[in-house]
N, C-alpha and C positions, 0 to 999 in steps of 0.2 A: 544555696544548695548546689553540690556539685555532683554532674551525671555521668558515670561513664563512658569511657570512649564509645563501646561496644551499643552503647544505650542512644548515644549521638546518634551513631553511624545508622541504625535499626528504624531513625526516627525522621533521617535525612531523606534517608531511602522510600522510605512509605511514603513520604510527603511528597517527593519526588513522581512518583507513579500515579499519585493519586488525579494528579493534573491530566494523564494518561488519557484519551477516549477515543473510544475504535471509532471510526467514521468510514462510510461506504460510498466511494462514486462511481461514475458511469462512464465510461471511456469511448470516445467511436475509435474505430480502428479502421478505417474505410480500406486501404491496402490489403487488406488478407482478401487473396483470391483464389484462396484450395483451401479445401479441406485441412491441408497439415499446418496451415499457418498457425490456427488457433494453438499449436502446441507450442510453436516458439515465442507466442506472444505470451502464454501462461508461464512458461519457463522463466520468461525475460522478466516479467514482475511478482514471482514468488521468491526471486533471487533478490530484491530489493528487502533489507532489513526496516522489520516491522509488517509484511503483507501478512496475514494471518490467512485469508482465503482470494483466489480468482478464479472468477468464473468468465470463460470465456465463452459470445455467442457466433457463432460462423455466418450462420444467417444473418443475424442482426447489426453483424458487421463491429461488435462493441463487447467492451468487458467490465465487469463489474466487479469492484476491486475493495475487502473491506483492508484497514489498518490501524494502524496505533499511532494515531497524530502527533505522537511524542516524539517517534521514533523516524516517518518519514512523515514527505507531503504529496499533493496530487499530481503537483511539478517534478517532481522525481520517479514516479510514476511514466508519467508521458515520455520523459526522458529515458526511461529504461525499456518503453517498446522503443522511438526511437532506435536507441543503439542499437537495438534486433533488428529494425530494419522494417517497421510500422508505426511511421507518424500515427500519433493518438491527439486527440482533447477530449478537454471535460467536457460533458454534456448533461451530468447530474451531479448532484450532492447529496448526502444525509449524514446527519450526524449519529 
């Protein structure tokens, strides 16, 4: 039985995503020392493809970062406050 390209292509794709799952971790960001940091730090990893939400805590000094593990990782992540200019690490996971 032969399937259309269109039916291929429809079949690759779903399968593809399906692997897909949002996962949320915990960021410390200990460098944010005002009040405005929190914005460049939310800025810096909702520019990273796949962030779907960040929440950033000023008090708690950390961010909570959900995403699409397809799409990035929590190393890429870290690496995106980095470049802004606030070392991060993990400090939580959830899938």
């Amino acid at each position: 039985m032969k399937l259309p390209v269109a039916t291929l292509v429809v079949l690759a794709t779903s399968i593809g995503t399906s692997w897909a799952a949002p996962r949320t971790v915990t960021l410390s960001v200990p460098t944010m020392d005002c009040p405005v940091c929190p914005i460049t730090v939310k800025k810096a990893l909702t520019k990273v493809p796949g962030v779907a939400q960040a929440d950033v805590n000023f008090d708690e000094r950390e961010a909570t970062v959900t995403f699409d593990d397809a799409k990035t990782t929590a190393e890429a992540l870290t690496k995106a406050t980095k470049d802004a200019g606030y070392p991060s690490t993990v400090v939580g996971s959830s899938k």
